[in-house]
VEXDO-963261 format. One record per residue: residue number from 1; residue in one letter; chain; x, y, z of N, C-alpha, C in turn. Coordinates in Angstrom, 3 decimals. Layout:
N
DRENFI   i aa ch   n.east  n.north     n.up  ca.east ca.north    ca.up   c.east  c.north     c.up
DRENFI NUM  A  A        X        Y        Z        X        Y        Z        X        Y        Z
...
***
This chain:
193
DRENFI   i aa ch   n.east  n.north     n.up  ca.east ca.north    ca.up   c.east  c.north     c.up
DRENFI   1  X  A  179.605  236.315  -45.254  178.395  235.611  -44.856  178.647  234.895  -43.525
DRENFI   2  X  A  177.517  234.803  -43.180  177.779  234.219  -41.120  177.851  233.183  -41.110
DRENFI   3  X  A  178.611  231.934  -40.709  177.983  231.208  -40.209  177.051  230.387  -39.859
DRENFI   4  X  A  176.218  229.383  -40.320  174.986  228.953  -39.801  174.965  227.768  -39.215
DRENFI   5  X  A  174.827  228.297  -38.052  174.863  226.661  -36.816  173.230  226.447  -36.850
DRENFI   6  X  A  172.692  224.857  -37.024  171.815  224.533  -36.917  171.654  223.515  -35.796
DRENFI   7  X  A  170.833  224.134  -34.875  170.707  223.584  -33.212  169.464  223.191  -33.263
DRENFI   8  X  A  169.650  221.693  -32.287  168.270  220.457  -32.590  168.290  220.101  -31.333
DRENFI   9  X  A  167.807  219.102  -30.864  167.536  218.315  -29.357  166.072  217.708  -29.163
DRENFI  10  X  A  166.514  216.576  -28.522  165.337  215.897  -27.748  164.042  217.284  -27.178
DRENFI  11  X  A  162.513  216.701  -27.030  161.798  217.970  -26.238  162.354  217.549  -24.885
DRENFI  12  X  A  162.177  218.857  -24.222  163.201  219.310  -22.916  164.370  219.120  -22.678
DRENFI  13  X  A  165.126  219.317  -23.757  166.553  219.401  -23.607  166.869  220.290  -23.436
DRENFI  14  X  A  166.277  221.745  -23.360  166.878  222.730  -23.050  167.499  223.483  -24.283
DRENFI  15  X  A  166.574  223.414  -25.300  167.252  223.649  -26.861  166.877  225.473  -26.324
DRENFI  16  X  A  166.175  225.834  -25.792  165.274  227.575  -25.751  166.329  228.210  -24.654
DRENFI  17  X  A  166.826  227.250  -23.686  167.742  227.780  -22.836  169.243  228.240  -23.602
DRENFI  18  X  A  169.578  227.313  -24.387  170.987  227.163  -25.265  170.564  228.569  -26.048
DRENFI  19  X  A  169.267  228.068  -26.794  169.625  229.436  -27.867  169.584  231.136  -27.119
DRENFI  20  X  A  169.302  230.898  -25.856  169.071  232.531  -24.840  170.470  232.655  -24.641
DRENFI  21  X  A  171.382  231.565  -24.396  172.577  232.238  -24.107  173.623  232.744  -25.272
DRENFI  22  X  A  172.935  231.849  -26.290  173.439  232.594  -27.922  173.389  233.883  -28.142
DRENFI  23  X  A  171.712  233.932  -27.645  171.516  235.819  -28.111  172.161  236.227  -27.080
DRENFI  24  X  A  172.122  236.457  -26.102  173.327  236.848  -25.006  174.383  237.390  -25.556
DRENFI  25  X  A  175.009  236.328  -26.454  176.442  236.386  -26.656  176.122  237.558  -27.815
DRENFI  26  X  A  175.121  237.441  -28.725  175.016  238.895  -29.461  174.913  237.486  -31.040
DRENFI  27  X  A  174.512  236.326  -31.076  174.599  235.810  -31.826  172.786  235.923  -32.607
DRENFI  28  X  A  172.614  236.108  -33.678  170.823  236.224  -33.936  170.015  234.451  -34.287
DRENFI  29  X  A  169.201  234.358  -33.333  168.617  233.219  -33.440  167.510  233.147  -34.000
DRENFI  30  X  A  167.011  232.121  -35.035  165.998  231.742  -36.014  165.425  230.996  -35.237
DRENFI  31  X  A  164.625  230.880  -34.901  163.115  229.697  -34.327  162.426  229.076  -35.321
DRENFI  32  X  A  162.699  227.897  -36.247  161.843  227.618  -37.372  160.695  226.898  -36.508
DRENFI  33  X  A  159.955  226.465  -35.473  158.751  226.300  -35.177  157.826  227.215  -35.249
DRENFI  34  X  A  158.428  228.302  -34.533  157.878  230.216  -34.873  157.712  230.501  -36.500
DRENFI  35  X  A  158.840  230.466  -36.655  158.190  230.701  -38.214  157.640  229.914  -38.595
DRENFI  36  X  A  157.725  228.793  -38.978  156.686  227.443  -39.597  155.249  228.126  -38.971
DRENFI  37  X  A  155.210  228.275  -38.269  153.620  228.899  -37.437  153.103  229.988  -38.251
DRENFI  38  X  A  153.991  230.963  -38.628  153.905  232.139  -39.503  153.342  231.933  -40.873
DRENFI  39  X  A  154.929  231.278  -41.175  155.006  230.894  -42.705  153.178  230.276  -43.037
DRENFI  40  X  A  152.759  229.529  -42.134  151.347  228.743  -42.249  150.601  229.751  -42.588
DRENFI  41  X  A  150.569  231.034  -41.494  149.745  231.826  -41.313  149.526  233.188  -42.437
DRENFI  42  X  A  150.801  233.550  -42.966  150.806  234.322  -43.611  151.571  234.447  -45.519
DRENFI  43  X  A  151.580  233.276  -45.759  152.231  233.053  -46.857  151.335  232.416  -47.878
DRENFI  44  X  A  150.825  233.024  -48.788  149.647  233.483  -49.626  149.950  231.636  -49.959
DRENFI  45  X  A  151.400  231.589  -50.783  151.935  230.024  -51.560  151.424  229.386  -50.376
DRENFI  46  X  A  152.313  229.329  -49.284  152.149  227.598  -48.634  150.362  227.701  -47.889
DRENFI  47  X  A  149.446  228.664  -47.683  148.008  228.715  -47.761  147.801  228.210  -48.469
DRENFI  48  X  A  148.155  228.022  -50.100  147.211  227.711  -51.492  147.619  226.019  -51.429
DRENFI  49  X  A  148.766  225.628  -51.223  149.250  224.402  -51.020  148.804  223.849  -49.683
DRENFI  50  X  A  148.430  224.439  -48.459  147.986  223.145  -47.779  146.238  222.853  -47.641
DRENFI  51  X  A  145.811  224.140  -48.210  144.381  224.336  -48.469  144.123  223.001  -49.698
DRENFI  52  X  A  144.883  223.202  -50.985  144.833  222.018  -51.424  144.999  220.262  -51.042
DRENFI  53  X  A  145.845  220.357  -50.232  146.362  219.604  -49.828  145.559  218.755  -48.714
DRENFI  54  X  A  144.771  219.900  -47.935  144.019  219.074  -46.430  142.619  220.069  -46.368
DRENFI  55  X  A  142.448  221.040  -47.463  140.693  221.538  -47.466  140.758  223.052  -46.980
DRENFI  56  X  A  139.838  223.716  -47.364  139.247  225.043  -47.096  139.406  225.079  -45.649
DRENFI  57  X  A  139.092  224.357  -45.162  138.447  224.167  -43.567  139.907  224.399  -43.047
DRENFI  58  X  A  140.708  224.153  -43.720  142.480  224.435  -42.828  142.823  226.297  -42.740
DRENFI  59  X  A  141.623  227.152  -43.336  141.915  228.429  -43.347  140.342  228.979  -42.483
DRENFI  60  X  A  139.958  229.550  -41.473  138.405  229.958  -41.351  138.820  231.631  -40.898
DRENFI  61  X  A  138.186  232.229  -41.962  138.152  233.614  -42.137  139.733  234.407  -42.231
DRENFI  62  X  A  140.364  233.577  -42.850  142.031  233.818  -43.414  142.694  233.780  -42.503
DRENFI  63  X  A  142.308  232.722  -40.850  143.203  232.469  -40.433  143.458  231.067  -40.078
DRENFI  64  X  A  144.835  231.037  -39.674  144.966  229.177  -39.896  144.420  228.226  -38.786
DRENFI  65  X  A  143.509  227.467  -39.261  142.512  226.556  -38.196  143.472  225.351  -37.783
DRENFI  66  X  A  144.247  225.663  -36.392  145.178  224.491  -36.162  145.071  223.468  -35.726
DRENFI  67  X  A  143.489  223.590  -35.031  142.704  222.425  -34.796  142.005  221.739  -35.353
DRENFI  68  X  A  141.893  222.305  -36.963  141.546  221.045  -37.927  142.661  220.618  -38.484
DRENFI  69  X  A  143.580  221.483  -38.379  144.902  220.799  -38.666  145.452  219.850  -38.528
DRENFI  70  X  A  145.381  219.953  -37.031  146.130  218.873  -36.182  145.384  217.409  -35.937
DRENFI  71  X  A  143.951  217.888  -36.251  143.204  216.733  -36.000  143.232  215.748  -37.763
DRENFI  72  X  A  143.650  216.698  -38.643  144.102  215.762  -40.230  145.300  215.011  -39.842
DRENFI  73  X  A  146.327  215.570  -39.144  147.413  214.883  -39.599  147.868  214.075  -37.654
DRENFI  74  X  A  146.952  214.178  -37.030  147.200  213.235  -35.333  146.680  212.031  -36.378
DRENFI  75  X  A  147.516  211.000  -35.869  147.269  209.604  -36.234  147.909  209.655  -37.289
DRENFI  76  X  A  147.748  210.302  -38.527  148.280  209.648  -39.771  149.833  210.361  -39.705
DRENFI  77  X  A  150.425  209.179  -40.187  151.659  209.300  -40.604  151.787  209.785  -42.328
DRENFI  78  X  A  150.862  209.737  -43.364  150.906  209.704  -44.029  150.701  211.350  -44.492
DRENFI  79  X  A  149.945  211.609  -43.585  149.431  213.074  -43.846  150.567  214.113  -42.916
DRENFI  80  X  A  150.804  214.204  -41.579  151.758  214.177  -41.327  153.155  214.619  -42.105
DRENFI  81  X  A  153.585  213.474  -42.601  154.640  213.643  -43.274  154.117  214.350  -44.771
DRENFI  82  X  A  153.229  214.464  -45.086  152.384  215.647  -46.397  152.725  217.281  -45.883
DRENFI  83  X  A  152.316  217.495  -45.164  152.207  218.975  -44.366  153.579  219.296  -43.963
DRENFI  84  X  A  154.719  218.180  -43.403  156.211  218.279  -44.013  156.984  218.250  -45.274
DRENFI  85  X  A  155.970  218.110  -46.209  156.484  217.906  -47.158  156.414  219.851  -47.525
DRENFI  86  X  A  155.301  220.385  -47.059  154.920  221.504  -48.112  155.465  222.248  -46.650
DRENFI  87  X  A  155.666  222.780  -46.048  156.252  223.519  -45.157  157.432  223.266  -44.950
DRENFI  88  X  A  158.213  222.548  -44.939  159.620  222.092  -44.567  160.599  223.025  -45.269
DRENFI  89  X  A  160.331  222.954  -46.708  161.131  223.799  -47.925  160.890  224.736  -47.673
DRENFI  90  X  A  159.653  225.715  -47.308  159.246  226.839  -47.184  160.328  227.698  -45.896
DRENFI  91  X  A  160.408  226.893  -44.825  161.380  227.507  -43.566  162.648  227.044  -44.253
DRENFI  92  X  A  162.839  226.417  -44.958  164.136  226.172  -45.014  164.728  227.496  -46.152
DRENFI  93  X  A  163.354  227.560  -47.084  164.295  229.449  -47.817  163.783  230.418  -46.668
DRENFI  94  X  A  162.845  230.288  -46.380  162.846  231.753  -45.423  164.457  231.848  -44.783
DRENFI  95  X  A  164.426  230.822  -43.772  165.739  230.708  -42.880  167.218  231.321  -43.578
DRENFI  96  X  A  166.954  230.899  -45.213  168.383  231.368  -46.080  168.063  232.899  -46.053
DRENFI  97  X  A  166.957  233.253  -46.378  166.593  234.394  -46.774  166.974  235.754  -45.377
DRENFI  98  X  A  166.815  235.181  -44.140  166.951  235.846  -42.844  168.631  235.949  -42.795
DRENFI  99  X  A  168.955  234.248  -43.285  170.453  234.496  -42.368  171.327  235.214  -43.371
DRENFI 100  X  A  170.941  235.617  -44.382  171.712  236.416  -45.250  171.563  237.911  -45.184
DRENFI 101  X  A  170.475  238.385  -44.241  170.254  239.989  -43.845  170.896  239.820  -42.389
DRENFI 102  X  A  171.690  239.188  -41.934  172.189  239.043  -40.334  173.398  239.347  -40.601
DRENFI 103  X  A  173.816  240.187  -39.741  175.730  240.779  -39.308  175.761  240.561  -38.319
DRENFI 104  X  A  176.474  239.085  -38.572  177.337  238.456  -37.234  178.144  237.540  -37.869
DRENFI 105  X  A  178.954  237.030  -37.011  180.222  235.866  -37.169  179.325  234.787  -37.631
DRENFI 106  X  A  178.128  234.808  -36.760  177.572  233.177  -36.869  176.271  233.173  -36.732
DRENFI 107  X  A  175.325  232.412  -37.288  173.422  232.729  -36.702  173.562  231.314  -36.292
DRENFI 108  X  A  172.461  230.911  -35.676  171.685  229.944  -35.135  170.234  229.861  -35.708
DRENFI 109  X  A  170.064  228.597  -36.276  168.501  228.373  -36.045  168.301  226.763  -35.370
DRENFI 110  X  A  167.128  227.059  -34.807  166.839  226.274  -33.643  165.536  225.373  -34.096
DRENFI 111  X  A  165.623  223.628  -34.169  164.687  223.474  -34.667  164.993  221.884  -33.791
DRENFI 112  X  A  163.759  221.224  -33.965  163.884  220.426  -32.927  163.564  219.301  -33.867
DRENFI 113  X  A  163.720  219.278  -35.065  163.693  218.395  -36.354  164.340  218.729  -37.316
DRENFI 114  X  A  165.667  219.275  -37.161  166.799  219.497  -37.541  167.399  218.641  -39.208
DRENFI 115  X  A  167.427  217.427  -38.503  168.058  216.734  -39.227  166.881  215.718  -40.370
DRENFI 116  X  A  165.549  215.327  -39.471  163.896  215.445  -40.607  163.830  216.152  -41.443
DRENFI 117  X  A  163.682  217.508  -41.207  163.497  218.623  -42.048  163.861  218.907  -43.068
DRENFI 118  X  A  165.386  218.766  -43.037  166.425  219.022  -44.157  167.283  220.168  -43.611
DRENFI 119  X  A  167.151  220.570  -42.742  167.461  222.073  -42.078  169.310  221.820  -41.970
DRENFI 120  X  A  169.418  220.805  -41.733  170.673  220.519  -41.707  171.522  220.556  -42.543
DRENFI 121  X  A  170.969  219.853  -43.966  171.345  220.080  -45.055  171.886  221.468  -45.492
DRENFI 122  X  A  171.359  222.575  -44.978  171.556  224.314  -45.293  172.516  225.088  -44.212
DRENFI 123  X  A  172.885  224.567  -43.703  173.631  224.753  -42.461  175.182  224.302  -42.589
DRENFI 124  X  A  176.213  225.283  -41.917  177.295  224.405  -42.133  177.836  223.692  -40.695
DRENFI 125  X  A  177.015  223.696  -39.580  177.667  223.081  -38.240  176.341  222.666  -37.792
DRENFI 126  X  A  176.222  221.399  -37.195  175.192  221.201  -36.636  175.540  221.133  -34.975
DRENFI 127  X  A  174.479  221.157  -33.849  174.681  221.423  -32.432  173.502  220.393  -31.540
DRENFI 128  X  A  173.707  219.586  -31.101  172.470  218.838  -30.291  172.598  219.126  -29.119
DRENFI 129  X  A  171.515  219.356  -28.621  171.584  219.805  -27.331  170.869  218.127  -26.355
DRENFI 130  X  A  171.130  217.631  -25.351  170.662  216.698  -24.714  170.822  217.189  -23.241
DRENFI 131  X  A  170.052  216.095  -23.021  170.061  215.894  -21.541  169.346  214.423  -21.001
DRENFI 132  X  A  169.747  214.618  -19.503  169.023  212.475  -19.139  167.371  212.581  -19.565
DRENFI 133  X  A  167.151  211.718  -20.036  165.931  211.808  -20.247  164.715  211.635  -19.208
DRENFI 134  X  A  165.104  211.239  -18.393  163.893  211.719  -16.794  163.958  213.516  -16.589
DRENFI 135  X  A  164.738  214.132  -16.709  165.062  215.482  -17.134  164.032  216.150  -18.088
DRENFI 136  X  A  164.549  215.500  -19.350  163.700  215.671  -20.481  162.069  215.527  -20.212
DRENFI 137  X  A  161.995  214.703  -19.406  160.178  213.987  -19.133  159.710  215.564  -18.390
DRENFI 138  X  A  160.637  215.597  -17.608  159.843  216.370  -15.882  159.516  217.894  -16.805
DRENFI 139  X  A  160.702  218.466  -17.366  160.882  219.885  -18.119  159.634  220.008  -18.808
DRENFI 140  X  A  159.465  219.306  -20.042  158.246  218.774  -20.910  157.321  219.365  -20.367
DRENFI 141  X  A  156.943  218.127  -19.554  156.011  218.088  -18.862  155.214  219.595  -18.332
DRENFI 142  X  A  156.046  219.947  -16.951  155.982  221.069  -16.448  155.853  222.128  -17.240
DRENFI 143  X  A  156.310  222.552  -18.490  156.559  223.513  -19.036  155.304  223.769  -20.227
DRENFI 144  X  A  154.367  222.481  -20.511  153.458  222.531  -21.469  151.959  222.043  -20.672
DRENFI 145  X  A  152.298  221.813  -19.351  150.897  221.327  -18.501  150.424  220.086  -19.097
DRENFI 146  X  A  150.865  219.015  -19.538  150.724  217.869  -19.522  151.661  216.710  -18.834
DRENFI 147  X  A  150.648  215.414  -18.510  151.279  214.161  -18.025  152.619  213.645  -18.393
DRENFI 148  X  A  153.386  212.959  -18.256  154.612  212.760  -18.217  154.325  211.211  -19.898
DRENFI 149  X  A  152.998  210.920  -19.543  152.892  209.933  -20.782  152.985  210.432  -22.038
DRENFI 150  X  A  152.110  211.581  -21.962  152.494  212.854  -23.642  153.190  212.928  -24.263
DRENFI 151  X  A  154.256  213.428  -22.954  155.657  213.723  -23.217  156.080  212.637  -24.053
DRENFI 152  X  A  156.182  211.441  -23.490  156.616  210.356  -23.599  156.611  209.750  -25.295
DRENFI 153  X  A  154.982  210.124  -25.557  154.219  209.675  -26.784  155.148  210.618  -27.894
DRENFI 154  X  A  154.732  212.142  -27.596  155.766  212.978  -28.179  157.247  212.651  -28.601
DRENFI 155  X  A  158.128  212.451  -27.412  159.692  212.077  -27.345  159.587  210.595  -28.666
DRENFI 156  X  A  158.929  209.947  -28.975  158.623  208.507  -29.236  158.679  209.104  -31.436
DRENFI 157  X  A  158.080  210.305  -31.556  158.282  210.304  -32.670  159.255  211.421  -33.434
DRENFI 158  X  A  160.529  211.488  -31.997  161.460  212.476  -32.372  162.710  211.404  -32.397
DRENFI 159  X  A  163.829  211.810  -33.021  165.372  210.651  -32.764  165.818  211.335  -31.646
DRENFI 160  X  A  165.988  209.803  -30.760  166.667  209.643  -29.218  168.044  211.167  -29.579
DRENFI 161  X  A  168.533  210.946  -27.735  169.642  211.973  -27.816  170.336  211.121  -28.420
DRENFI 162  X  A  170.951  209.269  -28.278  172.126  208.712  -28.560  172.247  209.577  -30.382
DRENFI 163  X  A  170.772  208.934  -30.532  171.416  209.389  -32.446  171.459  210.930  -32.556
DRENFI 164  X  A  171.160  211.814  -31.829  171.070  213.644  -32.495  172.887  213.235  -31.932
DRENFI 165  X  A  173.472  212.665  -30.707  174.982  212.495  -30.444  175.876  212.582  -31.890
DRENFI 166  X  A  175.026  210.824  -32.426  175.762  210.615  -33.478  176.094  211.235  -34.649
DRENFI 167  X  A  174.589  212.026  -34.507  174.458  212.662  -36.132  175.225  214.418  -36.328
DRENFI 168  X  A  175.260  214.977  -34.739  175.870  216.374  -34.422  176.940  216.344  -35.098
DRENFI 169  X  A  177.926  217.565  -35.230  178.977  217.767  -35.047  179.183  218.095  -33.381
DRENFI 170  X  A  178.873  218.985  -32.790  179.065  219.053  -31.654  177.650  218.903  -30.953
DRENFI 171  X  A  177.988  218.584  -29.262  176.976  217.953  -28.476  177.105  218.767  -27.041
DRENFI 172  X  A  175.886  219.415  -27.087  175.964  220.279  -25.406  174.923  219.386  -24.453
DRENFI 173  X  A  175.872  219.198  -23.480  174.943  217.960  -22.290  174.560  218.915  -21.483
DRENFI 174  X  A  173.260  219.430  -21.477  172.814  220.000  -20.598  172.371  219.147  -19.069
DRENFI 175  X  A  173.711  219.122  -17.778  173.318  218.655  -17.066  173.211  219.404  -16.071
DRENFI 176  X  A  173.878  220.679  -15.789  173.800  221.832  -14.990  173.497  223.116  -15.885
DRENFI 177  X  A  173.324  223.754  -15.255  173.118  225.433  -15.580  174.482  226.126  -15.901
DRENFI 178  X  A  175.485  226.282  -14.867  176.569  226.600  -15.101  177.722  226.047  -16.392
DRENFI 179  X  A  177.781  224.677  -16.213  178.147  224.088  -17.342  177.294  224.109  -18.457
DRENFI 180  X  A  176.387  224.445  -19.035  175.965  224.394  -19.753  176.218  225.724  -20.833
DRENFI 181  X  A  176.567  227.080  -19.599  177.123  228.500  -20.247  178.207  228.050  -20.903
DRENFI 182  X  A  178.695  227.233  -19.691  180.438  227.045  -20.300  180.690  226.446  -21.674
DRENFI 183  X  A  179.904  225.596  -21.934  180.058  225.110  -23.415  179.360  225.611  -24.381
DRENFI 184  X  A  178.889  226.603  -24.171  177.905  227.886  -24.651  179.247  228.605  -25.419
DRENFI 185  X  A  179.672  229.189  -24.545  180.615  229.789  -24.403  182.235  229.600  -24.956
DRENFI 186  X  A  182.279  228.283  -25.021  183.181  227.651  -25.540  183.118  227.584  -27.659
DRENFI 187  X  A  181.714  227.099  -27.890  181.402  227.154  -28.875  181.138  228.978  -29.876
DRENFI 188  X  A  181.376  229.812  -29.048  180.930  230.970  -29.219  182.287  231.599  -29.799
DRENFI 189  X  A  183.597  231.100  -29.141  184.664  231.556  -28.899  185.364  230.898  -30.615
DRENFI 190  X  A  184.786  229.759  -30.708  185.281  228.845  -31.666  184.993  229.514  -32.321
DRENFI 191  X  A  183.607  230.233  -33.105  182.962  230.837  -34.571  182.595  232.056  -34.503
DRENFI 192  X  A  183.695  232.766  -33.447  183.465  234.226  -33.726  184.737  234.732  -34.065
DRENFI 193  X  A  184.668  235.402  -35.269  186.212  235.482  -35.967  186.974  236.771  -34.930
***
């Protein structure tokens, strides 16, 4: 059985860059935001559970309405953390279910609520990816066509880099491009038998 490194980071840390040089290396990477998107979309169970959970109106013509979605659970924390409650478990067996059809030394899944989720819990190495956070703002930003305050609002209900530091086993500082292969690369060398 492979390996399962579970890779997290601040938004714009460069978590999509890290996991490109994974597959590179020939390592298979899980996206649980991608799937969570799926899993929503096509999984008869977690449909019947969030339809219960937040209304008919969360499905219009069997597909998933993300803008009534998002507009149930923006603001509430309560609801919010509901819709984590019933999706969270769901990526977390898919993810077992994938990394056990994978032939490699090691998989990756990439989640940017890593250690929220529980994702960590299923994993045997965890990986944070960081960077300065004016970095983090500009990337964001640029990369999703919103203000640098968004970002900001966003970054505000994720854990800082200091704690993904604390909570990693290992920590890639994305402050260059080049260095950033290198410890790519370094970690690659470590968990490939």
């Amino acid at each position: 059985m492979a390996l399962k490194v579970g890779l997290c980071g601040t938004i714009g840390s460069g978590k999509s860059t890290v996991c490109s040089l994974f597959a590179q290396l020939g390592a298979p990477v899980y996206i649980a935001d991608d799937r969570a998107k799926g899993l929503m979309s096509f999984s008869e169970e977690l449909k019947s559970q969030i339809v219960a959970a937040f209304g008919e109106e969360c499905y219009l013509g069997g597909e998933l309405n993300r803008q009534f979605l998002a507009a149930q659970i923006f603001g509430s924390e309560a609801k919010r953390l509901e819709l984590n409650r019933i999706v969270h478990p769901a990526v977390c067996a898919d993810f077992l279910r994938w990394a056990e059809r994978q032939v490699a030394d090691y998989v990756v899944v990439e989640s940017a609520i890593l250690f929220e989720s529980g994702l960590d819990k299923v994993v045997d190495v965890t990986v944070a990816v960081v960077a300065p956070q004016s970095e983090c703002l500009k990337r964001a930003a640029a990369r999703d066509g919103v203000d640098i305050e968004a970002v900001k609002a966003r970054m505000k209900t994720q854990l800082t880099a200091d704690q993904l530091r604390a909570m990693a086993a290992y920590t890639i500082e994305n402050n260059t491009i080049n260095g950033l292969a290198e410890q790519v690369n370094n970690l690659n060398a470590k968990w490939c038998i």
